[in-house]
C-alpha positions in Angstrom: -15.5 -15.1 4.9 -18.2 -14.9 2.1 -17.7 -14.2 -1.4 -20.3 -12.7 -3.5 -21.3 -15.3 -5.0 -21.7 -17.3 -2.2 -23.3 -14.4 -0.3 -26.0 -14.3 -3.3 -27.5 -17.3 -3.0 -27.1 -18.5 0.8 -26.6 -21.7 0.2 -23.0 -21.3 2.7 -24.4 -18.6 5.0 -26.2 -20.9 7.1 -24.4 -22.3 10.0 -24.3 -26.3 9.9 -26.8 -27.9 12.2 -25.3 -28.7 15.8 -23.3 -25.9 16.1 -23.6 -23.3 19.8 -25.3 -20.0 19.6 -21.9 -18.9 20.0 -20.2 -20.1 17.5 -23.2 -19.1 15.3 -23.1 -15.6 16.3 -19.2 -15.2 16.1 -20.1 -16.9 12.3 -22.6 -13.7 11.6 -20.4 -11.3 11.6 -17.3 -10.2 9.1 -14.1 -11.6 10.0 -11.9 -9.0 11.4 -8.7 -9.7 9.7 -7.9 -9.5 5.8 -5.8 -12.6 6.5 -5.2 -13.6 10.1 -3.5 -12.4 13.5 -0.3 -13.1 12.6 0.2 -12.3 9.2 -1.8 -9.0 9.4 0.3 -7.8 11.8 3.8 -7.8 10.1 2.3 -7.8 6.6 -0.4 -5.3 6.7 -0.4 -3.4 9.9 3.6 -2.2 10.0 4.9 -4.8 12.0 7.5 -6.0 9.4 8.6 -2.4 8.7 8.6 -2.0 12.2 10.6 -5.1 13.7 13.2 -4.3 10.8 13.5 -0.8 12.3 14.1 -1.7 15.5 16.8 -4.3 14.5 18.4 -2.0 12.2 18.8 0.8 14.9 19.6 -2.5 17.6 22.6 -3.5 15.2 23.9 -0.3 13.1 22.1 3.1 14.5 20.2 5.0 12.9 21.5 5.0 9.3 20.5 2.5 6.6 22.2 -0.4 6.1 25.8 -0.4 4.5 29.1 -1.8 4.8 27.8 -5.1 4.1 31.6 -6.9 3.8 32.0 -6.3 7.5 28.8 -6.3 9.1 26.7 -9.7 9.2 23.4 -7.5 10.5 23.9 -4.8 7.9 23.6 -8.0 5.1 21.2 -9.5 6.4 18.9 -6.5 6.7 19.9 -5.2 3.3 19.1 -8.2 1.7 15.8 -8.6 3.6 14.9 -5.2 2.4 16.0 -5.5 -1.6 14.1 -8.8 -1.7 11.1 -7.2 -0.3 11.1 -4.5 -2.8 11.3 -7.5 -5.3 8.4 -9.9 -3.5 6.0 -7.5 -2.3 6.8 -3.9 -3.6 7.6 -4.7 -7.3 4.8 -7.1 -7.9 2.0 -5.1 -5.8 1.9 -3.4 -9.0 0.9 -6.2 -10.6 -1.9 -7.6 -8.5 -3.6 -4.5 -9.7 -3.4 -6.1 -13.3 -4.6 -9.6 -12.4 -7.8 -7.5 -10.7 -9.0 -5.3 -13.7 -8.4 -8.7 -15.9 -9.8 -10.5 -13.5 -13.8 -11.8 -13.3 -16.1 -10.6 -16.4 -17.3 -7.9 -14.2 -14.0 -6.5 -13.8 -13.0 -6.6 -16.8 -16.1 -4.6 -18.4 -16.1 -2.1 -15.5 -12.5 -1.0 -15.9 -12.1 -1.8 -20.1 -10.6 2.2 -20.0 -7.9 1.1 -17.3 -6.9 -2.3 -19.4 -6.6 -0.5 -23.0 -6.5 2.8 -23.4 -4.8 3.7 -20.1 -2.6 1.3 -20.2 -1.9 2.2 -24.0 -1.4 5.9 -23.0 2.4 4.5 -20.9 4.1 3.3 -24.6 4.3 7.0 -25.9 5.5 8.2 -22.5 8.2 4.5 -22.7 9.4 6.1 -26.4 9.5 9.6 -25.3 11.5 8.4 -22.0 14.2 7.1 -24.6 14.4 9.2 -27.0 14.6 12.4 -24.8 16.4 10.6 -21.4 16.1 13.9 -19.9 12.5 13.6 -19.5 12.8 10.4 -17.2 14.1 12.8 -14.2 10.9 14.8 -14.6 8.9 11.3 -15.3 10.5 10.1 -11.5 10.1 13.2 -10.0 6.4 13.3 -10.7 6.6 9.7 -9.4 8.2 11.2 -6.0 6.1 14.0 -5.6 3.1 11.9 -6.1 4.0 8.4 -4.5 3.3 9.3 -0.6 -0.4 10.3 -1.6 -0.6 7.0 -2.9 0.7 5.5 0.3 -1.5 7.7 2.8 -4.8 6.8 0.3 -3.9 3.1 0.7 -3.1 3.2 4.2 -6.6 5.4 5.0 -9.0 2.7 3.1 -6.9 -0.4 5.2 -7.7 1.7 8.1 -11.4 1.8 7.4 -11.8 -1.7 6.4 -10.5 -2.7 9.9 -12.7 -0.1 11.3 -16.2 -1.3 9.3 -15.2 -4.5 10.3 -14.9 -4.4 14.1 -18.0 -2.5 14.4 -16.4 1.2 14.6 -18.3 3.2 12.2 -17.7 6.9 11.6 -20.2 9.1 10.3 -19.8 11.6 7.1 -18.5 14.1 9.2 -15.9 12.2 11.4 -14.8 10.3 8.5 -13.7 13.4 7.1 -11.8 14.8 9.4 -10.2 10.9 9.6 -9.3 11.8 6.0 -7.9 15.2 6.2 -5.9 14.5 9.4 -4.1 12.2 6.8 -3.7 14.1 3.6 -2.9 17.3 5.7 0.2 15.6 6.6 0.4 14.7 2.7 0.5 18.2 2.0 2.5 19.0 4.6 5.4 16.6 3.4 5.2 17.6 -0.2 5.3 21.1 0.2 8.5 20.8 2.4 9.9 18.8 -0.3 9.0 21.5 -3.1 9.9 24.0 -0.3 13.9 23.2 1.0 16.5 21.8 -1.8 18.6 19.7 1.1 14.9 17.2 1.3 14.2 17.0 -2.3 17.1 14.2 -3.6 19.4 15.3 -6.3 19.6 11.6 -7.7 17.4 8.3 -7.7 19.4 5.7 -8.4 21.1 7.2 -11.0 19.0 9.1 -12.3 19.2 13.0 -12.2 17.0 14.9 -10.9 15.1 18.3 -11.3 13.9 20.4 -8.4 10.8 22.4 -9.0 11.2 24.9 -5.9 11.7 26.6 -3.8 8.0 27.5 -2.8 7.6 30.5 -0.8 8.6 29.7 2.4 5.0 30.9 4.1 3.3 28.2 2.5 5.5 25.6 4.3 4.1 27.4 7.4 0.9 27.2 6.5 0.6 23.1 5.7 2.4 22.8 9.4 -0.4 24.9 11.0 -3.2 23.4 8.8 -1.6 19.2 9.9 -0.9 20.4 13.8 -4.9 21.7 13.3 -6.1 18.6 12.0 -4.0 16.2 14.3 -6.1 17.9 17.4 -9.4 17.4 15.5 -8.3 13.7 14.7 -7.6 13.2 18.5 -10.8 15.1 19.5 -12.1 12.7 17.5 -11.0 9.9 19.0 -11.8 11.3 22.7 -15.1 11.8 21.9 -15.7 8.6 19.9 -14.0 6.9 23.4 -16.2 9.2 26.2 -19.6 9.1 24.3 -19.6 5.9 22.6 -17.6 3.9 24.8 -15.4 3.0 21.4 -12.0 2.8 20.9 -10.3 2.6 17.2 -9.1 -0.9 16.4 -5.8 -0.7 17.0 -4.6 -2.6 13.4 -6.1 1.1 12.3 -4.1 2.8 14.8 -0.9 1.0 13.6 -1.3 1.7 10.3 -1.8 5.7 11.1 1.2 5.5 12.9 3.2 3.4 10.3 2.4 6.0 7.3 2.6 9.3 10.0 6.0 8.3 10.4 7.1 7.5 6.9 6.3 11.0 6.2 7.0 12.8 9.3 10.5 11.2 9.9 13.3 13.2 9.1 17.1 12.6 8.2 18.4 9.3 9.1 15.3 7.8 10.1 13.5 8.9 6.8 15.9 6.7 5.2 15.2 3.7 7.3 11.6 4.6 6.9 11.3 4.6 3.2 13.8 1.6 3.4 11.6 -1.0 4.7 8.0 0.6 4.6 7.3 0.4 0.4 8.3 -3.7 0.8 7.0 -4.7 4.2 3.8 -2.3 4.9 2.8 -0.8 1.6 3.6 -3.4 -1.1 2.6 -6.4 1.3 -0.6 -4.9 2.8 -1.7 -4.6 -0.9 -1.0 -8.0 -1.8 -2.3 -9.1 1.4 -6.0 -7.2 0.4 -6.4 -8.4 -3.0 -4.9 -12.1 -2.1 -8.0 -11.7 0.5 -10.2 -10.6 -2.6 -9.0 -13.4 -5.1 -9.4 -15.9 -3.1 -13.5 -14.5 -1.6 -14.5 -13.8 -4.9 -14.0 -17.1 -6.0 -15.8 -18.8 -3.0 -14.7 -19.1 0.9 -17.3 -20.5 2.9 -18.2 -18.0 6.1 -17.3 -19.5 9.4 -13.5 -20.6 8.3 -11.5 -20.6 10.9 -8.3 -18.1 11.0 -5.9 -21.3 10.5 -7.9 -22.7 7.2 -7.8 -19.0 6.0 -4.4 -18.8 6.2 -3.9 -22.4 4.9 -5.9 -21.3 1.9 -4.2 -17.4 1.4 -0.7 -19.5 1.9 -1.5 -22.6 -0.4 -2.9 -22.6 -3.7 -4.4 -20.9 -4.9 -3.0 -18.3 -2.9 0.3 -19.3 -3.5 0.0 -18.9 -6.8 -1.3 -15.9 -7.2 1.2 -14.6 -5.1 3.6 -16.7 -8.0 2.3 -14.7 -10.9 2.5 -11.0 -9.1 5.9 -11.8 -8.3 7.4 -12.8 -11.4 5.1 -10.4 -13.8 6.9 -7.7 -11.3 10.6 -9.1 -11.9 9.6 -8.6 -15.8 9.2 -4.8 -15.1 11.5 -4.2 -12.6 14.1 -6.2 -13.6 13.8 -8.0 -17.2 13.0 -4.8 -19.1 15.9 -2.7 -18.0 18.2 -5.5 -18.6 16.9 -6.3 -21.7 17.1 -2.6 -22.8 20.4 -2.5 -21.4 21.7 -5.4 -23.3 21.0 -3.3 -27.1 22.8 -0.2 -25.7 20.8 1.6 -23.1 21.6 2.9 -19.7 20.0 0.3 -17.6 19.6 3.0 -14.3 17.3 5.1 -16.7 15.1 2.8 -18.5 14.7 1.5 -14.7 13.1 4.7 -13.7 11.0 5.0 -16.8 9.5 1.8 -16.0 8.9 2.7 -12.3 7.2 5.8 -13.7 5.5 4.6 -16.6 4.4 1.2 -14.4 3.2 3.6 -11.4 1.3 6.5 -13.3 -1.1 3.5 -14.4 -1.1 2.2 -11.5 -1.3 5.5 -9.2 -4.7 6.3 -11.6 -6.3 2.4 -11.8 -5.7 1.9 -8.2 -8.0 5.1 -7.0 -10.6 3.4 -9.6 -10.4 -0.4 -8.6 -10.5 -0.1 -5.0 -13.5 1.9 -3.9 -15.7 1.0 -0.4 -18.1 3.0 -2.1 -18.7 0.7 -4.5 -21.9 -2.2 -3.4 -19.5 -5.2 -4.6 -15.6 -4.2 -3.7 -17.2 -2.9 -0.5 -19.1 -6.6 0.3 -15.8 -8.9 -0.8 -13.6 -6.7 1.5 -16.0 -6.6 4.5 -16.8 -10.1 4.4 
């Protein structure tokens, strides 16, 4: 992997003397993980969500761990999936802090996102205590608006794996790619503006509005519109396969399926779903892509092999990084509603505040931050 800096001035893009053609040529082109084999899978593709799934159905059915005094698996698993929500899904939000504070660059480009957006969350924090009934509205915009955020993640992963095993999709095809996605997007959040019974009454204790029921044709409409775009995205594929002899990586495929099935699950597997998938797929692929970025923009030399790249995304200064994200995350998640709690407040509602006030930034820097578009995000993530 190259970093830009690097890249810029060549003086680590030649391979050493002695080496084979081979090993030159494998050296040319971008490395086709964001970390390596392993790690990618359970960390970015789904795997982890995945292998949790299928031990959770294995050991207790198909209902979310519970019962934990008599059931050794249903422990285990819950505590697997609260500390993932703590490791990876808490402090994802953070990483997106250490990037907009991160080089000079960065911090110039995005000076809105670090100040005045950031300032914009402390009247919504006041008005969150001061009139609690607003935090129920605060999460429920967080609800509505969270499995966009998922499905945009998941589609840029997708195309980084894509762009960097050669598959390349024109304008046209990449649309299509797109709104096969966020049909399915509109698709879920219509049904949950649409039927009470899917939009929760309570998160965590905190109550909940319900701004439905939508007229029930429009529920009909997003299915017709994601069954319509679901044949164009396999038409897609079949053609991509019969006339350019091209199949999509599977890591991209995974990750399609992963998100597909957060939102497309229903009942008891929803829950199992949206157990596992915001630790060990959403919160850990994003920690696993700007790692990757940290550690390329401040210099790996192209030509690393997978186990020196994971020595290097697993050591320091990867490991702390990772250090940082994860405890600036248990002072959100965890420090301010105690503390809050501790001079009188209910602790389950300054806890959602937080997760909305923390998310609305991040929801809005995120789409600004991580661009392909963009000549220098697009040549640390391909490298």
């Amino acid at each position: 992997m190259v970093s830009s800096s690097i890249a810029s001035s060549g003086a680590l893009g030649q391979p050493e003397g002695g080496q084979s053609d081979a090993v030159q040529a494998a050296h040319s082109g971008p490395y086709p993980w964001i970390i390596s084999p392993i790690f990618d899978f359970f960390f970015v593709f789904g795997g982890g969500a995945i292998a949790l799934l299928v031990l959770n159905y294995l050991y207790l059915g198909w209902r979310v761990p519970d019962g934990v005094m008599t059931s050794p698996a249903a422990w285990w698993l819950l505590t697997v999936g609260f500390l993932s929500q703590h490791i990876f899904a808490d402090s994802h939000n953070s990483a997106t802090y250490l990037r907009i504070w991160g080089s000079d660059e960065d911090r110039a480009r995005f000076k809105f996102h670090r100040t005045w957006l950031a300032y914009s969350t402390i009247p919504m924090f006041i008005m969150g205590l001061t009139l609690p009934g607003l935090v129920g509205a605060f999460v429920y915009i967080y609800l509505i608006t969270v499995y966009w955020h998922y499905v945009a993640q998941a589609f840029g992963i997708a195309l980084i794996y894509c762009y960097k095993r050669g598959y390349m999709l024109n304008n046209i095809e990449k649309e299509i790619f797109r709104w096969f996605l966020f049909s399915i997007v509109g698709y879920t959040t219509i049904r949950f503006l649409t039927y009470r019974d899917l939009s929760p009454r309570n998160w965590f204790g905190v109550d909940l509005p319900f701004w439905g029921p939508l007229p029930e044709v429009l529920f009909f409409i997003a299915r017709f519109a994601c069954v319509g775009m679901t044949i164009a995205f396999v038409v897609l594929l079949a053609r991509k396969y019969f006339k350019e002899n091209k199949l999509m990586p599977w890591p991209s495929l995974m990750i399609v399926a992963t998100v597909a099935g957060l939102g497309l699950s229903q009942e008891a597997a929803n829950s199992m779903f949206w157990f596992y998938v915001p630790g060990f797929f959403h919160g850990s692929q994003y920690l696993a892509v700007c790692m990757a970025y940290y550690i390329k923009e401040r210099g790996m030399p192209q030509g690393m092999d997978t186990w020196n790249i994971t020595k290097s995304a697993l050591g320091s200064p990867g490991m702390k990084y990772l250090g940082l994200v994860v405890l600036s995350g248990c002072f959100f998640y965890i420090g301010i509603p105690h503390f809050f709690n501790q001079i009188g407040f209910d602790r389950a509602l300054v806890a959602g505040l937080v997760l909305a006030c923390v998310n609305y930034h991040h929801f809005v820097t995120d789409a600004a931050i991580w661009r392909l578009r963009d000549p220098r995000c697009r040549k640390i993530l391909l490298a």
